[in-house]
C-alpha positions as CSV (number, residue, x, y, z in Angstrom):
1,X,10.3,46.5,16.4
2,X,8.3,48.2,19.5
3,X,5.2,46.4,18.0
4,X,7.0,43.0,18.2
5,X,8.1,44.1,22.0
6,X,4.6,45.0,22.4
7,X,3.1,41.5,21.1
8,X,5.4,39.4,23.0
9,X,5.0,41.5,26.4
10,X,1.2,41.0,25.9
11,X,1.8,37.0,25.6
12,X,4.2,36.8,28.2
13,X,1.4,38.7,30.5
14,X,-1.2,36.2,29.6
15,X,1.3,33.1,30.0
16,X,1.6,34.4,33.7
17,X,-1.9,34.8,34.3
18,X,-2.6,31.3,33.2
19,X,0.6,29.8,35.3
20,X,-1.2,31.5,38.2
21,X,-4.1,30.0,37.9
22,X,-6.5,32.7,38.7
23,X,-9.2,34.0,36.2
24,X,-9.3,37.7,35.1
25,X,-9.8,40.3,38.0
26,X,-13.2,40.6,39.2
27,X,-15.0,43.8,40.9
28,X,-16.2,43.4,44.2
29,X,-17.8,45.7,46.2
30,X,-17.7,45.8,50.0
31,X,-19.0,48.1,52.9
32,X,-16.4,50.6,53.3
33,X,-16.7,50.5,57.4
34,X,-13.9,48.7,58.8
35,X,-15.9,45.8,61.0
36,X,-18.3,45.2,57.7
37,X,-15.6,45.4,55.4
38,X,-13.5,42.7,57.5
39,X,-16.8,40.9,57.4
40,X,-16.8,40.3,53.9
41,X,-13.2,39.8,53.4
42,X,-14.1,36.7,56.2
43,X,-16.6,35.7,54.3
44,X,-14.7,35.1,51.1
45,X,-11.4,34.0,53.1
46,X,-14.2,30.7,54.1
47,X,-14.9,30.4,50.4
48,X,-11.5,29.6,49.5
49,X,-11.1,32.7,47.2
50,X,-8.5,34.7,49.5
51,X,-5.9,34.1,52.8
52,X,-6.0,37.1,55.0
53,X,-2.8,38.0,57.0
54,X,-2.5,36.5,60.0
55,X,-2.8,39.5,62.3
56,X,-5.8,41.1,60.2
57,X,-8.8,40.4,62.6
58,X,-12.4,41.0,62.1
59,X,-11.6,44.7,61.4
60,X,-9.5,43.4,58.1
61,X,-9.1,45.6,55.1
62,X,-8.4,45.3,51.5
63,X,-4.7,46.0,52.1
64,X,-5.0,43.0,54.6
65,X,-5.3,40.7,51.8
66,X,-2.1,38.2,51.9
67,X,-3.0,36.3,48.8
68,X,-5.5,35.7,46.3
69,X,-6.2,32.5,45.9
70,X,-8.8,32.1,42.7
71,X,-8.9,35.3,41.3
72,X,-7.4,38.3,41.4
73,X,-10.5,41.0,42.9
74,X,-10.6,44.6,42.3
75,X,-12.6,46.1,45.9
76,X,-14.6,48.5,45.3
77,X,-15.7,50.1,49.0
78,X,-18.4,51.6,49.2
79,X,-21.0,53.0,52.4
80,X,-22.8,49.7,53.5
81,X,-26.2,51.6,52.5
82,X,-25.3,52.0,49.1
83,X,-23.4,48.8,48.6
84,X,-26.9,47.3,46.9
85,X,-27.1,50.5,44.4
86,X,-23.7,49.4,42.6
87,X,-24.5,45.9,42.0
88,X,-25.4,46.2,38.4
89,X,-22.2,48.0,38.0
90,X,-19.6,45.6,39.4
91,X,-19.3,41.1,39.1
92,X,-20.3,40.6,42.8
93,X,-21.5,42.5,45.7
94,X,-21.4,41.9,49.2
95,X,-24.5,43.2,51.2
96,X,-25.6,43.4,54.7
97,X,-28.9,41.7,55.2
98,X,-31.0,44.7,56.1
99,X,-29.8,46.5,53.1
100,X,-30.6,43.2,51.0
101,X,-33.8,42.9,51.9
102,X,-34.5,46.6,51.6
103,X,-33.6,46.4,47.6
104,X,-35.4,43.3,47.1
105,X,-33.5,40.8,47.4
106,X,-34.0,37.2,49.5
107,X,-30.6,36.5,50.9
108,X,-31.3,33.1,51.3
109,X,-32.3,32.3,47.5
110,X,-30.8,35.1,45.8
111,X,-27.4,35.3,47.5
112,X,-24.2,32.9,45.5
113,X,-22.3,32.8,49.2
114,X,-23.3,33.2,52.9
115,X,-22.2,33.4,56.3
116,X,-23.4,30.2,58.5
117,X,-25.5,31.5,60.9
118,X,-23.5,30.6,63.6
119,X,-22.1,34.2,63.6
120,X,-20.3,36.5,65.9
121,X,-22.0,39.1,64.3
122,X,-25.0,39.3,67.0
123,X,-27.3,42.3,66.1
124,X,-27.6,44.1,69.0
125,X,-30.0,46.9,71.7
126,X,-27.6,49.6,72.4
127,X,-28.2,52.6,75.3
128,X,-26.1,55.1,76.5
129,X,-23.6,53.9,79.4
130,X,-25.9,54.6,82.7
131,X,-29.1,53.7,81.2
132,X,-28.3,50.3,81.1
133,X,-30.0,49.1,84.7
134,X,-32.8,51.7,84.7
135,X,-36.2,49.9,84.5
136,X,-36.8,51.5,80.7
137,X,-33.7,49.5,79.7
138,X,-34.9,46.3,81.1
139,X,-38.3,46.7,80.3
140,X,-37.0,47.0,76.8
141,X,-34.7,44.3,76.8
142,X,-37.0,41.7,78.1
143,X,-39.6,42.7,75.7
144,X,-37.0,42.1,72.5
145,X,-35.6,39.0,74.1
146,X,-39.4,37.7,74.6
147,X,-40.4,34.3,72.8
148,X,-43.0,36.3,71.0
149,X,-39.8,38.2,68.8
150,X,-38.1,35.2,68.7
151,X,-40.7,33.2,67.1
152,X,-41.6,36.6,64.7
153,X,-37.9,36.5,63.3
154,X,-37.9,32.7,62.9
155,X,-41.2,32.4,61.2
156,X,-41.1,35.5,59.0
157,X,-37.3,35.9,57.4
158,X,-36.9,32.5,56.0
159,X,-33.3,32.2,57.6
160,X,-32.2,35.7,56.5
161,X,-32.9,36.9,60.1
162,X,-32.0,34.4,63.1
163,X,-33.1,34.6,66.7
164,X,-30.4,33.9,68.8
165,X,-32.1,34.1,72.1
166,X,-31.7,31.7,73.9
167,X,-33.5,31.3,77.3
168,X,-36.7,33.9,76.0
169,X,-38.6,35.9,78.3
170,X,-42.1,35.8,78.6
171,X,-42.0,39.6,77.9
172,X,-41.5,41.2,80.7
173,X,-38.5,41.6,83.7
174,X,-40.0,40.6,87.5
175,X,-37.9,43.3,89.0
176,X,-38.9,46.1,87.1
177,X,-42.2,48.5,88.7
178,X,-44.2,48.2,85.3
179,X,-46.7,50.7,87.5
180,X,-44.4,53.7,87.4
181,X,-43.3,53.4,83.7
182,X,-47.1,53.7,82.7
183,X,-47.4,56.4,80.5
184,X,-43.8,56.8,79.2
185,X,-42.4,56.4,75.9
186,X,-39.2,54.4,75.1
187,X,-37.5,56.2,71.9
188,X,-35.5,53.5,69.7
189,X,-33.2,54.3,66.4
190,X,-33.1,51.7,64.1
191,X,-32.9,50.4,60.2
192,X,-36.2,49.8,58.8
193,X,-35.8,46.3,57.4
194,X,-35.6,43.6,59.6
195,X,-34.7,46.1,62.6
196,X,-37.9,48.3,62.7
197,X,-40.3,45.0,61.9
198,X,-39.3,43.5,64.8
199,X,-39.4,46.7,67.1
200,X,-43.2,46.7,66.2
201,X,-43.6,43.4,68.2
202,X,-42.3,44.4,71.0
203,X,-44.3,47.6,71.1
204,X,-47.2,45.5,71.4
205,X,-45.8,43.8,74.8
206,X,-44.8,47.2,75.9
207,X,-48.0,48.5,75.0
208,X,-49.7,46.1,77.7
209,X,-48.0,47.7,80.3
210,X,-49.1,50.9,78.9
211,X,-45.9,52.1,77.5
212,X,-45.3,53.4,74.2
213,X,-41.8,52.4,72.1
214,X,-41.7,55.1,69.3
215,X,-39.4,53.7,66.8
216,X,-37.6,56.0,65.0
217,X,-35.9,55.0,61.5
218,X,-32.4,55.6,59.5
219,X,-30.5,54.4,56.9
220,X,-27.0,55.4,58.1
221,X,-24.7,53.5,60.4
222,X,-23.6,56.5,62.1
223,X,-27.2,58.8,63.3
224,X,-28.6,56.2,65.2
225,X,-25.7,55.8,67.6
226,X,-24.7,59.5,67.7
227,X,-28.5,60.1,68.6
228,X,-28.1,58.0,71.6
229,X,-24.4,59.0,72.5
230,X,-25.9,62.8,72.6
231,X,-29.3,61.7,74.6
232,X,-31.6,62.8,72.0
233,X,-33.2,58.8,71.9
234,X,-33.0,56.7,74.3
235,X,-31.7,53.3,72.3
236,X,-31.2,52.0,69.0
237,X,-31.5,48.5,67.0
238,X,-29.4,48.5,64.0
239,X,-25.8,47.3,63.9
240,X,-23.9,44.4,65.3
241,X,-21.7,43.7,68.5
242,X,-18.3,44.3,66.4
243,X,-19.8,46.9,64.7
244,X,-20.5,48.8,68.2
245,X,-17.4,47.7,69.8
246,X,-15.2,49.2,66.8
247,X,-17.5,52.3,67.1
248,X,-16.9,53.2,70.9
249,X,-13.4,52.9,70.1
250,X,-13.1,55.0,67.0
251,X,-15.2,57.9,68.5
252,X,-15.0,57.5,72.3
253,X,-19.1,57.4,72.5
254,X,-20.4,54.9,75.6
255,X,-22.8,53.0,74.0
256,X,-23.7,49.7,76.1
257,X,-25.4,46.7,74.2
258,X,-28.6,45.4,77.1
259,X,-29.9,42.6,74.8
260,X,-28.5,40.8,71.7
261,X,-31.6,39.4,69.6
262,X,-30.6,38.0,66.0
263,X,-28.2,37.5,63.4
264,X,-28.8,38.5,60.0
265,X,-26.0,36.2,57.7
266,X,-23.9,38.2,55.6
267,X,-24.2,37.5,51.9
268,X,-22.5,37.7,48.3
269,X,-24.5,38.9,45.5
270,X,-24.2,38.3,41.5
271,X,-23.9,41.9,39.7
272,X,-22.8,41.6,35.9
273,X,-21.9,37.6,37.2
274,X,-24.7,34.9,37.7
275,X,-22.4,32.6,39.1
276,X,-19.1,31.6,40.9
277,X,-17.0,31.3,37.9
278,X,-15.4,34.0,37.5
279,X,-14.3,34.2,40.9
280,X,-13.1,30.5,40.1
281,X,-15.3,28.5,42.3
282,X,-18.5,26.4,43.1
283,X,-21.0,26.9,45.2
């Protein structure tokens, strides 16, 4: 008798899945930060494959999710640096750019879903709050803003990396005294890949003014603002506006963005899936 009331639970189970509509549940993983996590529930929410509650916001979480729409997903969050490690071990992964192109991949041609690059999520030059109108800050800024990065990020990332400058300098700021900064060094935290590439050009506009950016890499999203926050460097290059905004908040640091210089379009990644199917739709 309990095998029979076994057997005819198991069909009534599968009879509701099918009513549903939605395929068999799917792991995704996600950065486990709460503006990159929101980020990739966005990005599937514009696929169709999920409706966020209405009051979520960019910081949304898992338990923000109102409905799935094509398949039921299992998250899986994980720190944004490791996110890329897991993808053989779950259907789909979500990945920030830097950490895509840091395992490999080409988020343009390998990614199954991306973000438009009209984007919020600007990555931005952070110093600590009162270093944002001293003449190191601006030299900096107009140096990462210069046409010369621009055209860098356009030409060398294929659209995984997007300038969105858009009045560049010709490197340099008129009001700053270029003749007193000889000789000084401008420390910068960052991510190594695109971050860290890009810092490299504008070391070489710094460097005709005779000052030296020493760029100094991580592959955290939390050491490279607590560096600044505590003074030991003087800015970093590594995260986006939302990202820093929720930061400040969470942690009462006084970080103060002086240039935003690209967007890097957030992607979705086949693990054990080489498609859309499972999740129940096309690309």
């Amino acid at each position: 008798m309990k095998k029979l009331l076994a057997i005819a639970l198991t069909a009534l189970l599968v009879l509701s899945l099918a009513a549903t509509g939605l395929a068999d549940t799917v792991t995704i993983a996600v950065p486990n930060d709460a503006t990159n996590e929101g980020r990739a529930l966005l990005l599937l929410q514009s696929a169709g494959v999920l409706t966020l509650k209405e009051d979520a916001g960019i910081t949304a979480q898992k338990n923000d999710v109102a409905e799935f729409k094509t398949a039921e997903i299992d998250f899986n969050e994980v720190e944004a640096a490791m996110v890329a490690n897991v993808l053989p071990d779950v259907d789909y992964a979500i990945i920030n750019n830097n950490y895509a192109l840091d395992f490999g991949l080409n988020p343009v041609k390998d990614s199954l879903l991306i973000e438009d690059a009209d984007s919020p999520y600007v990555n931005v030059v952070c110093v600590k709050e009162g270093n944002e109108t001293s003449d190191l800050a601006k030299a900096l800024a107009a140096a990462v803003l210069s046409q010369k990065v621009a055209d860098y990020i356009n030409a060398t990332y294929d659209g995984a990396a997007i300038s969105t400058v858009a009045e560049p300098t010709d490197g340099f700021d008129a009001t700053v005294d270029y003749a007193a900064l000889a000789g000084q060094t401008i420390s910068i935290a960052c991510s190594p890949t695109p971050h860290a590439q890009i810092l490299k050009v504008a070391a070489e506009i710094l460097a005709e003014k005779d000052i030296k950016l020493d760029i100094i890499e991580f592959t955290d999203y939390v050491q490279p603002n607590s560096v600044v926050e505590a003074g030991d460097v003087f800015a970093n290059y590594f995260a986006h506006q939302p990202y820093q905004d929720n930061f400040n908040a969470e942690n009462g640091t006084h970080l103060v963005t002086i240039a935003g210089v690209h967007v890097e379009p957030m992607a979705l990644y086949g693990g054990k899936q080489a498609d859309l199917t499972a999740l129940g739709i096309a690309k």
